[in-house]
N, C-alpha and C positions, 0 to 999 in steps of 0.2 A: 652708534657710529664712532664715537670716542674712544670708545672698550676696543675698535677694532685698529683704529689709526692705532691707539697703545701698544697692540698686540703686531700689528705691522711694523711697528718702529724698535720690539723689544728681538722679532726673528730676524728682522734687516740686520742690526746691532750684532745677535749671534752669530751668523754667518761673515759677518767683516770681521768678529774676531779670530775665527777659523781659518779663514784666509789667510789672515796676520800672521798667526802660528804654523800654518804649513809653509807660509815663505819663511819665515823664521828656522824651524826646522832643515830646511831643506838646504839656509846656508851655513846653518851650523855644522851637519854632515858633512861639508866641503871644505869647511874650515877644519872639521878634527881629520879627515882624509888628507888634507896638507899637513897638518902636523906632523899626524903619524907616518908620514915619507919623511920628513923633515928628521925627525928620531929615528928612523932607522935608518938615513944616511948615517948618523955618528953614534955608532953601538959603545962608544968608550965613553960616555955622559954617566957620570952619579946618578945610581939606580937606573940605571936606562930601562933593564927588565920591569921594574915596579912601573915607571911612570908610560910604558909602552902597554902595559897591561891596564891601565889608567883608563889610558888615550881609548884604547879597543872598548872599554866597558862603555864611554861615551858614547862612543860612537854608534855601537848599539842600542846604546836608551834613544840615540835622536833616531837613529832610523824605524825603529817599534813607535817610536812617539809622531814620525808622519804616515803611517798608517790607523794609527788608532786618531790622528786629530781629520786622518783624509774621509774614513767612516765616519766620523759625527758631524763634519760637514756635507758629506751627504744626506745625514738624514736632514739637517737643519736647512739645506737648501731643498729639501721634499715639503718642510714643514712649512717653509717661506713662499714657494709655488700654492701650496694648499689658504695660504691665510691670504694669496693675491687673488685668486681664481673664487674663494668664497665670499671676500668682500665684494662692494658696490663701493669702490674706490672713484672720484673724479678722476682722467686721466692726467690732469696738472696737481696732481695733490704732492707737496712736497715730497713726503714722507715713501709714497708709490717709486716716483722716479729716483728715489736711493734708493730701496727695496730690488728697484730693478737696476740697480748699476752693481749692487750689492751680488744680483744672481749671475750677472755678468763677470763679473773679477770669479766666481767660483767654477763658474764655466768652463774659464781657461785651467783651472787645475786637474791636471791627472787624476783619473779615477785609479 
């Protein structure tokens, strides 16, 4: 029963961090999309081409990086369903009803 709370408390763990990072992501996107308007209002900026070319390379790591963190929190919210449905959890068990508020915050994310 130990081994399993453990293992409930290391996938609940996973998936909030996943969470963290696609909201994370998703306001960074928004922040370098204000930028990069922001620099291309005043094309007369030092280096404006290099640091517009910058700005775009970011922008594109963060957008590949909330798809690639939105697929491992699917699967980590597959494995978190799996580890709730095979244990024999008490329904007040601390660690269950974070587990389950955990599957809930991912719920609300965009597939």
């Amino acid at each position: 029963m130990a081994d399993s709370v453990k293992q409930l408390k290391v996938k609940a763990g996973v998936v909030k961090r996943f969470v963290k990072d696609y909201n994370y992501y998703t306001k960074e996107v928004a922040r370098e999309e204000e930028r990069i308007a922001k620099l291309s209002s005043d094309p007369e900026q030092e280096d404006f081409e290099y640091k517009l070319k910058k700005a775009n390379e970011v922008l594109q790591e963060s957008r590949s990086m909330i798809g690639d963190t939105s697929r491992r929190l699917l699967t980590a919210t597959d494995d978190l369903k799996n580890v709730i449905t095979e244990g024999a959890f008490a329904e007040d068990l601390p660690e269950l009803v974070d587990a389950r508020a955990q599957l809930d915050a991912a719920e609300k994310i965009p597939a």
